[in-house]
C-alpha positions in Angstrom: -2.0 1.4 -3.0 -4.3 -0.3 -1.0 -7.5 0.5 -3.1 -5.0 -1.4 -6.6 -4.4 -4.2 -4.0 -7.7 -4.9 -3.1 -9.3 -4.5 -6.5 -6.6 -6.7 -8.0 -7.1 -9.5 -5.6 -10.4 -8.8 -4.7 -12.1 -7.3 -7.5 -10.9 -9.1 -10.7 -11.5 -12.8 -11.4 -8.0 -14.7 -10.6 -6.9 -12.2 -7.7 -6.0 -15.2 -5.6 -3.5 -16.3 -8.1 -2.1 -12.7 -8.1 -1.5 -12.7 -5.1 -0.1 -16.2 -4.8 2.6 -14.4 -7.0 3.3 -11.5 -5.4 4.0 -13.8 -2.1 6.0 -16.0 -4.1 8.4 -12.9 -5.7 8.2 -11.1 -2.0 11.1 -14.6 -1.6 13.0 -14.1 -4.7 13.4 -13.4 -8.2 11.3 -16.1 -10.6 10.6 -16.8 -14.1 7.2 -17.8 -15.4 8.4 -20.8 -15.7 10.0 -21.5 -12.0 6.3 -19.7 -11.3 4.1 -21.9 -13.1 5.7 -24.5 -11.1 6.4 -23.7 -8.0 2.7 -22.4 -7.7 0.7 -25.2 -9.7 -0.4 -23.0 -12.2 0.1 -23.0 -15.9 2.9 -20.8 -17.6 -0.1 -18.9 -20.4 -2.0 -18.3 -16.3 1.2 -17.1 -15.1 2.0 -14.3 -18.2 -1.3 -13.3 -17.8 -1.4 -12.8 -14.2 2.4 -11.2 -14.4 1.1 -8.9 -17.2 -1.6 -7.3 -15.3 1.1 -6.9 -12.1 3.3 -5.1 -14.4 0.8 -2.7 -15.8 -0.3 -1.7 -12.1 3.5 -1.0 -11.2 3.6 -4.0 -9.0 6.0 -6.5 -10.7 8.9 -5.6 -12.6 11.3 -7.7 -14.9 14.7 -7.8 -16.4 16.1 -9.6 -19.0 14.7 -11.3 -22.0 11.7 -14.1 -23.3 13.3 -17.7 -21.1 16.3 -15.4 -18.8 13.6 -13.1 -17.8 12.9 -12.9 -14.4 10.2 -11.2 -12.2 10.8 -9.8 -9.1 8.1 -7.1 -6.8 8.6 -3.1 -7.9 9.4 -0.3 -5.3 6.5 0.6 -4.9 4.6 -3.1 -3.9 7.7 -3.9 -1.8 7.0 -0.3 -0.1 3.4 -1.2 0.3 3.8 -5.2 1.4 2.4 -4.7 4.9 -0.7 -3.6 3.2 -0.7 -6.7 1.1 0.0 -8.6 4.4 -3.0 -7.4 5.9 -4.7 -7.8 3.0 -3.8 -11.3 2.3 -5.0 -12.1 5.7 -8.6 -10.8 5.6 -8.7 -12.4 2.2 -7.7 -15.8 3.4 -10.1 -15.2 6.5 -12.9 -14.6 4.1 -11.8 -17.5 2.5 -12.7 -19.8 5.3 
């Protein structure tokens, strides 16, 4: 788990936005839409972003095209400390 967070945030251009989502999902359920906004980004940056979540088994969904929403799978909400941590050495780095 660790070695698919850090090469998704780390490791792939746009990880910062990645992650931006998985905080933002870690609250609630969003759309791409309530995404795009809520995190300055635009919707196309969002799908892309969610798409590459979903293939890793990070993000899941339910419903369909507008009523679909996005919320984290087991498996990232198992391994959210490790995106904690992660997050922080990343913003650390950051600075």
């Amino acid at each position: 788990m660790k070695k698919v967070l850090w090469w998704l945030i780390l490791g792939t251009r746009g990880g910062l936005n990645r992650a931006k989502i998985i905080k933002k999902l870690n609250e609630r359920p969003y759309n791409a839409h309530q995404l795009a906004e809520k995190l300055n980004l635009n919707y196309r940056t969002i799908r892309h972003h969610i798409k590459i979540l979903e293939d890793s088994d990070l993000v899941r969904s339910t419903g369909e095209k507008y009523g679909k929403m996005y919320f984290l799978s087991e498996t990232m909400e198992k391994g959210y400390n490790d995106f904690e941590i992660i997050w922080e050495q990343v913003k650390d780095e950051k600075k």
